[in-house]
N, C-alpha and C positions, 0 to 999 in steps of 0.2 A: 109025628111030633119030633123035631129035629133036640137033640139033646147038648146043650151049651157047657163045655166045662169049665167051671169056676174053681177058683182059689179065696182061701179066706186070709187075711190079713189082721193081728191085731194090734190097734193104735193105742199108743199112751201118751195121755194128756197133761201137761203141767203147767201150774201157776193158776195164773189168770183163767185161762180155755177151762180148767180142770172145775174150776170153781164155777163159773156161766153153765157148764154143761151137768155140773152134779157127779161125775163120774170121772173116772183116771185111766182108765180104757173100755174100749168098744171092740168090737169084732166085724170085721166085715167083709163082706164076698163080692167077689169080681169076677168078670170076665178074665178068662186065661191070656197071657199075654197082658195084660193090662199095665199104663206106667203109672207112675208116682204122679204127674198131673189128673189122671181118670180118678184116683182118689182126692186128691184135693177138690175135685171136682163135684165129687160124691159128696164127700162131707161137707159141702158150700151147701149145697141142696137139702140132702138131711136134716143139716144140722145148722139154719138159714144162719145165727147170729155167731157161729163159729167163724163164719166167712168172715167177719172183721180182725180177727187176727191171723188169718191165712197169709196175708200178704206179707205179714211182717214177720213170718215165721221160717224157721230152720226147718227142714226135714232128715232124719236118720234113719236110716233103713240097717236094720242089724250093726248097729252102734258106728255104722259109718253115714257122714253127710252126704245126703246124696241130692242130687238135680233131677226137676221134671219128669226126666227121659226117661228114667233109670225104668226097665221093666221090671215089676215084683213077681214074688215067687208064691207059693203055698206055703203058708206058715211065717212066711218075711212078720219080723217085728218092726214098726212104724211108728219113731219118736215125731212129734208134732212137740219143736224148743221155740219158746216163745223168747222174743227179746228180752234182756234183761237190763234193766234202767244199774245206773248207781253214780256214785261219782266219786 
């Protein structure tokens, strides 16, 4: 049995997502190496009706915005900022 090392990651949820999902962060494990798209990935699957604010959303990886690509680390904190309406 070949053994996979994984990192865990934990996400915090605001607004809207926070409220649909019942909770303001989750914890979650990946494969090593894994980017910021494998998780948004993840949480589309998991977490099916989260996926509707996916697209419209910011990601911050340790209070900086970060892209797709970005590879996470062990212990990386994970904002999921959801657009904010006003006028």
């Amino acid at each position: 049995m070949l053994y996979e090392e994984r990192i865990t990651v934990t996400v915090r949820i605001f607004a809207a997502p926070r409220e649909f999902l019942g909770k303001s962060e989750i914890e979650v494990s990946l494969p090593r190496y894994a980017k910021l798209a494998d998780l948004i990935e993840l949480l589309s699957t998991d977490y099916p009706g989260l996926g509707n604010y996916l697209p419209y959303s910011k990601l911050a990886v340790n209070h900086t915005l970060s892209t797709p690509q970005m590879t996470l680390n062990d212990r990386d904190k994970v904002a999921l900022l959801p657009p904010v309406g006003g006028g």
